[in-house]
C-alpha positions as CSV (number, residue, x, y, z in Angstrom):
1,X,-11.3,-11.3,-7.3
2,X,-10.2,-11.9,-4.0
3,X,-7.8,-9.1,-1.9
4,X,-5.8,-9.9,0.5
5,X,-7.5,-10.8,4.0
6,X,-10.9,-9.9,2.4
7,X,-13.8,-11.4,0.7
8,X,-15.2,-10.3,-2.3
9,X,-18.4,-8.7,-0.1
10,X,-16.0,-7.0,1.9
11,X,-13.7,-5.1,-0.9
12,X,-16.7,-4.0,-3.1
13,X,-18.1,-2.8,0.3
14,X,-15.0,-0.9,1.1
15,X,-14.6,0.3,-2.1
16,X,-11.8,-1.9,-3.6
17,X,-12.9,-3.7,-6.8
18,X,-11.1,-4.8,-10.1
19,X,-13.2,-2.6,-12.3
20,X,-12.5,0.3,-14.5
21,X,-15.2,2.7,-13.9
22,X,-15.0,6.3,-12.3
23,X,-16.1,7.6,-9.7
24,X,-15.1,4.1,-8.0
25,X,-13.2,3.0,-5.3
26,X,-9.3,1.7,-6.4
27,X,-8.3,-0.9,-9.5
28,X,-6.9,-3.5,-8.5
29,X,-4.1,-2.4,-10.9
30,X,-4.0,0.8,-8.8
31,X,-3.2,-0.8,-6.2
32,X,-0.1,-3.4,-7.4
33,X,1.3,-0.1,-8.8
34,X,1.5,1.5,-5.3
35,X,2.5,-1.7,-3.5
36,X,5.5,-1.8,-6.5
37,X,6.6,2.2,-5.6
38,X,6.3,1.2,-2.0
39,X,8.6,-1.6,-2.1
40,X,11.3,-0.1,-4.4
41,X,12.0,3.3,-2.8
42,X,15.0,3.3,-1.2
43,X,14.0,5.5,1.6
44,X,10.7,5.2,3.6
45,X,8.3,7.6,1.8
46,X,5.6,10.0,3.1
47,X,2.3,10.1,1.6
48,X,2.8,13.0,-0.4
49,X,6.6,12.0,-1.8
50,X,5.2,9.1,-3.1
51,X,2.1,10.3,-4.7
52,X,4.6,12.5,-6.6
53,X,6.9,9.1,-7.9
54,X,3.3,7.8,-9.3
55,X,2.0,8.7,-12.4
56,X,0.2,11.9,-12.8
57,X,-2.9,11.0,-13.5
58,X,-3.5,9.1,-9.6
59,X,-5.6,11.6,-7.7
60,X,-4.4,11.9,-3.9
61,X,-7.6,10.8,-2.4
62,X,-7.6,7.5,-5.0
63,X,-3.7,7.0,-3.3
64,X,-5.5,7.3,0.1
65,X,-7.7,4.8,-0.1
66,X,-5.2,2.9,-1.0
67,X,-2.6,3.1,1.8
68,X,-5.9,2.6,4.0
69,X,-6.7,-0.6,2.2
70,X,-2.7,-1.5,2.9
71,X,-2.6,-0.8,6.6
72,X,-5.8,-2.5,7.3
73,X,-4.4,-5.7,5.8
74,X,-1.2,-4.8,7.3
75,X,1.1,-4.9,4.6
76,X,2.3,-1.2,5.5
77,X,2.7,1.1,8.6
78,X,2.8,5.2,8.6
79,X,4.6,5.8,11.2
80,X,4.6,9.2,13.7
81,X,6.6,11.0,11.0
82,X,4.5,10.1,8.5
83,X,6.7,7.7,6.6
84,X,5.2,4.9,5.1
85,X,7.1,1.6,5.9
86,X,6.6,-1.8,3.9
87,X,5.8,-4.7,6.8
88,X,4.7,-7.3,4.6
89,X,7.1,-10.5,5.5
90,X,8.4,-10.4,1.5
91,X,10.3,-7.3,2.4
92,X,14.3,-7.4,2.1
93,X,14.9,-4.2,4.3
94,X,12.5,-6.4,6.9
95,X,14.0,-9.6,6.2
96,X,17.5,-7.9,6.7
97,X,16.7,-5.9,9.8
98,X,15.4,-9.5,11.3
99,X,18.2,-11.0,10.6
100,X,20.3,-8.7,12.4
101,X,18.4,-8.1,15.5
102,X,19.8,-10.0,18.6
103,X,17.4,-11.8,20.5
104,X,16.6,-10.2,24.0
């Protein structure tokens, strides 16, 4: 398995491997279900609203390593509020809001 951005030696270093087993870092099914909330909420989440929308069983520190795995690979920001922001170019709020802006 091969994450985004990082070799295989990398993500079992950091934690991030495909397995099942507990006690481990993140699935990699964990982590497409969080990438899916984060891209369909309609408003810009904080941590703690969306580790409500997932399913009960994800444990909040599981959900953290997974929103650091996302910002080190920038696919998402947390900005000063707290809000966690989808940057990854297959965004359409992103594609929209570059579409808008006016050159300087």
């Amino acid at each position: 398995m091969r994450l985004r951005g990082m070799t295989p030696a990398a993500a079992s270093k950091s934690g991030f491997h495909s397995g099942t087993s507990k006690g481990q870092g993140p699935t990699l099914a964990t982590i497409q279900m969080v990438t899916a909330t984060i891209k369909e909420a309609k408003e810009y989440p904080s941590k703690y609203q969306l580790w409500r929308s997932l399913p009960k069983g994800m444990a909040y520190g599981k959900l953290e390593e997974v929103l650091k795995y996302l910002e080190s690979t920038n696919q998402i920001m947390i900005d000063k509020d707290g809000e966690i922001i989808w940057i990854l170019a297959d965004n359409p709020k992103l594609k929209k809001l570059l579409a808008e802006t006016k050159p300087f």
